[in-house]
C-alpha positions in Angstrom: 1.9 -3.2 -13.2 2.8 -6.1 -10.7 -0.5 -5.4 -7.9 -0.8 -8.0 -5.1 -3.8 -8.5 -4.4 -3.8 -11.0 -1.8 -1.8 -11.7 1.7 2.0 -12.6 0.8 3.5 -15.9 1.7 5.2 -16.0 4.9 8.6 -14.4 5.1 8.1 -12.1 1.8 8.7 -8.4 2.7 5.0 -6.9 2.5 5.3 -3.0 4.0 7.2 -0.2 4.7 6.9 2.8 7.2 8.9 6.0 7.7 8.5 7.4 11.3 9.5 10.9 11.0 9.4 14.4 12.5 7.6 16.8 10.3 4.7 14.7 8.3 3.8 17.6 5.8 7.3 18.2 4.8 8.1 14.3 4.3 4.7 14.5 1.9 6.0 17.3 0.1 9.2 15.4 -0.7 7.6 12.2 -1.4 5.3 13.4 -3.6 7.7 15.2 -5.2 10.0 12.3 -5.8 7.8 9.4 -6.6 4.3 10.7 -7.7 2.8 9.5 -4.3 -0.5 10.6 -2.7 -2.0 10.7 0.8 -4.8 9.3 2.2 -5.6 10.4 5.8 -8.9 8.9 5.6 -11.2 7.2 9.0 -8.8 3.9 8.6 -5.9 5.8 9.2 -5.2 6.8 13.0 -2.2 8.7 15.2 -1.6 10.7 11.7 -0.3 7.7 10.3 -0.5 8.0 6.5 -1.0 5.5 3.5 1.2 6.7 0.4 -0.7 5.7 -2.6 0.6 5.3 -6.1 -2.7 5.4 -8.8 -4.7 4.4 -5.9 -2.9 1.3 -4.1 -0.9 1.4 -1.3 2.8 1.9 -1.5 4.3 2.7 2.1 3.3 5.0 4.7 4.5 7.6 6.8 4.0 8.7 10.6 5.3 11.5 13.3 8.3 10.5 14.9 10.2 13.0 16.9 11.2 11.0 19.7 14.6 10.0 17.4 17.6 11.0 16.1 17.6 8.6 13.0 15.5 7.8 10.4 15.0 4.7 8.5 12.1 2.8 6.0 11.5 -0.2 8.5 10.3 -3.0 6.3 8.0 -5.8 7.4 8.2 -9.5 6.8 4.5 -11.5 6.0 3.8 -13.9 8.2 0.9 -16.7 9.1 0.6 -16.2 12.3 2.6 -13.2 14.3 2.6 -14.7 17.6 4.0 -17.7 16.5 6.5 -16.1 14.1 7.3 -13.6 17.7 8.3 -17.0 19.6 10.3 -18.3 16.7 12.1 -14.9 16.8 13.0 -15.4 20.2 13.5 -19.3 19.9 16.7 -17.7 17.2 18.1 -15.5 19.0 16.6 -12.6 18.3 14.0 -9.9 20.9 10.9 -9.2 20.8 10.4 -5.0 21.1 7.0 -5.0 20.7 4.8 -7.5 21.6 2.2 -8.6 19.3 -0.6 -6.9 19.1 -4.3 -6.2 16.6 -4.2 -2.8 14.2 -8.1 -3.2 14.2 -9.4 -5.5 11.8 -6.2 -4.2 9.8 -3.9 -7.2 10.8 -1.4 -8.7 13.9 2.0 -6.9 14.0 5.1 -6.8 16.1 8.3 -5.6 16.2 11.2 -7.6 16.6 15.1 -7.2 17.0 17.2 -9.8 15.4 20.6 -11.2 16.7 22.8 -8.8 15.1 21.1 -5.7 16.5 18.2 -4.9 12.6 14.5 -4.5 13.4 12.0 -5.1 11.3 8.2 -5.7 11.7 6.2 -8.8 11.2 2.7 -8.5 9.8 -0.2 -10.7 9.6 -2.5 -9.5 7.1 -5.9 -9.3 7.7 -7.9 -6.5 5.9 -4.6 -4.6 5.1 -2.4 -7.0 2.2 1.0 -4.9 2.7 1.8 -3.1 -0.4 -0.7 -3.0 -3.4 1.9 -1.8 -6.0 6.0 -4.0 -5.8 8.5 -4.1 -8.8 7.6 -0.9 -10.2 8.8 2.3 -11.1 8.0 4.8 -7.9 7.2 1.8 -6.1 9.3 -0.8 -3.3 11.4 -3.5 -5.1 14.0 -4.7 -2.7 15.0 -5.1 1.1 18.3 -6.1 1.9 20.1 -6.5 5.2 23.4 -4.6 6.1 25.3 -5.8 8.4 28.9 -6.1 9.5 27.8 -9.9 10.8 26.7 -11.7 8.1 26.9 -15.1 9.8 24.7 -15.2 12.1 22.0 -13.0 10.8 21.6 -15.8 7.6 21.5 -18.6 10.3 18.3 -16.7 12.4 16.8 -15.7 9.1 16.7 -19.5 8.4 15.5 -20.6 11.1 12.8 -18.2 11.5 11.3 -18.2 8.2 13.1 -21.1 6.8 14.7 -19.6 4.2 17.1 -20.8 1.8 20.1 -19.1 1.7 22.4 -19.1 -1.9 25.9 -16.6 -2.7 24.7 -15.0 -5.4 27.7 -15.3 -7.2 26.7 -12.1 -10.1 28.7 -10.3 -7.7 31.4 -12.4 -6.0 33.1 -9.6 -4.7 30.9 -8.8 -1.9 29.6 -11.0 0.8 25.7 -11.3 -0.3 23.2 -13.8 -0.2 20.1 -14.4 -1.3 17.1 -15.4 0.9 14.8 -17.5 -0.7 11.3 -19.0 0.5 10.8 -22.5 0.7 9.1 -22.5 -2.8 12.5 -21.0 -4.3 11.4 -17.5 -5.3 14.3 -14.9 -3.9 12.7 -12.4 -1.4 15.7 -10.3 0.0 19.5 -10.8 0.8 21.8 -10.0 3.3 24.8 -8.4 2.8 28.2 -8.4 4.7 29.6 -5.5 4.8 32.6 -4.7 7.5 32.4 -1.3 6.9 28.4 -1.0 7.7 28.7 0.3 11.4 25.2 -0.7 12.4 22.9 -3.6 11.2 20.0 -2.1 9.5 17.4 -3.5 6.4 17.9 -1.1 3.4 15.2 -0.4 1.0 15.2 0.3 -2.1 12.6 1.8 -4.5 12.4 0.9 -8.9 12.4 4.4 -10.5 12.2 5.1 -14.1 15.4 7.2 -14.6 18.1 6.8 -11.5 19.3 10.2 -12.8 16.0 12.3 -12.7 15.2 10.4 -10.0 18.0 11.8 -8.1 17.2 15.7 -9.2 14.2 15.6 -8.0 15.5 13.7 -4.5 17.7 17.0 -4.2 15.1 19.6 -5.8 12.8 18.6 -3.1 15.5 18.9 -0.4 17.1 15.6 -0.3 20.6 14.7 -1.3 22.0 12.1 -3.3 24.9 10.5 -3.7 26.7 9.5 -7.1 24.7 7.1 -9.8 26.6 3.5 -10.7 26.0 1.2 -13.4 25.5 -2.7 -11.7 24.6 -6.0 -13.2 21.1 -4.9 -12.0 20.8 -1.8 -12.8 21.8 1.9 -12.4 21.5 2.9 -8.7 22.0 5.4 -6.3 21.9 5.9 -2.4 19.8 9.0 -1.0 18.6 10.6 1.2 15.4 12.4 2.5 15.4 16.4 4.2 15.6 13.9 7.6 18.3 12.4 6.9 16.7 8.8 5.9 18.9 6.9 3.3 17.5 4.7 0.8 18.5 3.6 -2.8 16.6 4.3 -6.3 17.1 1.6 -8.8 16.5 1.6 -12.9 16.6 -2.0 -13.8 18.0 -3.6 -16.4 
């Protein structure tokens, strides 16, 4: 199993919360889908719920029923969120939510880049991010969508200093790898004219794309057809609310 068991290096996507309106429901499908469990325990607060696979932390899940839309908001390690807050703003990008303590859990904000995505910054404290990456029923990949590639790889740069490569195994789409100073590839942003919002997809490693997807729709999802990649078979979903996100069996 790949566990972290340590903070991860500044830039690396580290969590991933779904704000939604009916929390029991969202368990049942979760569960149902990727073997999670719940733990509401004293740590948790506002109902906001750790997702556990064999005992680690996967994601989590909140009420949300102020919105229209759901999304998995992913959020990006950093060393120091205040700093990484003014670097945000230094690209380009808005701060939403200012930073601010989680208890002894870590620093968080939220933050809007240039092209309109959010996404969350963590500094980890007592709470790593994700226990469990890279594993079947478990977060393996964020990826930007937007329909301005452009500038979203020259703020990601700046802010985090990534380094940015084509990644030329599919050269018919507009993608590009993000990669930390140290070289090892963390996410990717993709170009897509047709996307009509900006938005960080996620997608989670399953075992079988195909089960993966009947029990997506016995649970009360939907999902879309399976295809056959250089990485993979893979599949977009989504959950009874409406929340899309991809299952992946890699290669």
């Amino acid at each position: 199993m790949s566990f972290v068991t340590s903070a991860q290096p500044h830039g690396t996507p580290t969590w991933i919360d779904l704000g939604i309106p009916d929390l029991d429901r969202a368990k049942s499908f979760y569960g149902a889908v990727f073997g999670w469990e719940f733990d509401t325990g004293p740590a948790e607060t506002g109902h906001y719920t750790t997702a556990l696979l064999d005992g680690r932390r996967v994601a989590a899940i909140a009420p949300n029923e102020g919105e229209s839309e759901f999304w998995w908001n992913v959020h990006l390690a950093v060393d120091d969120c205040d700093a990484a807050a003014a670097a945000v703003r230094a690209a380009g990008g808005s701060v939403a939510v200012e930073p601010m303590d989680v208890m002894t859990q870590g620093r968080t904000a939220l933050v809007v880049d240039p092209v309109g995505a959010p996404f969350g910054l963590w500094q980890a404290r007592d709470h790593i991010g994700c226990e469990v990456v890279n594993e079947p029923n478990s977060l393996v990949r964020n990826d930007l969508v937007t329909p301005t590639a452009e500038p979203a790889r020259a703020f990601y740069a700046a802010v985090f200093g990534f380094g940015l490569d084509r990644n030329e195994d599919v050269p018919d789409f507009d993608f590009t790898f993000l990669r930390r100073p140290d070289g090892y590839e963390v996410a990717g942003i993709l170009g897509s004219p047709e996307a009509v919002r900006s938005r960080w997809a996620t997608t989670f490693e399953v075992a079988d794309t195909d089960a993966a997807m009947a029990r997506v729709v016995a649970a009360g999802g939907k999902a879309g057809e399976a295809s056959d990649m250089v990485y993979g078979r893979i599949a977009t979903v989504t959950d009874p609310f409406g929340t899309e996100f991809s299952v992946i069996t890699r290669v």
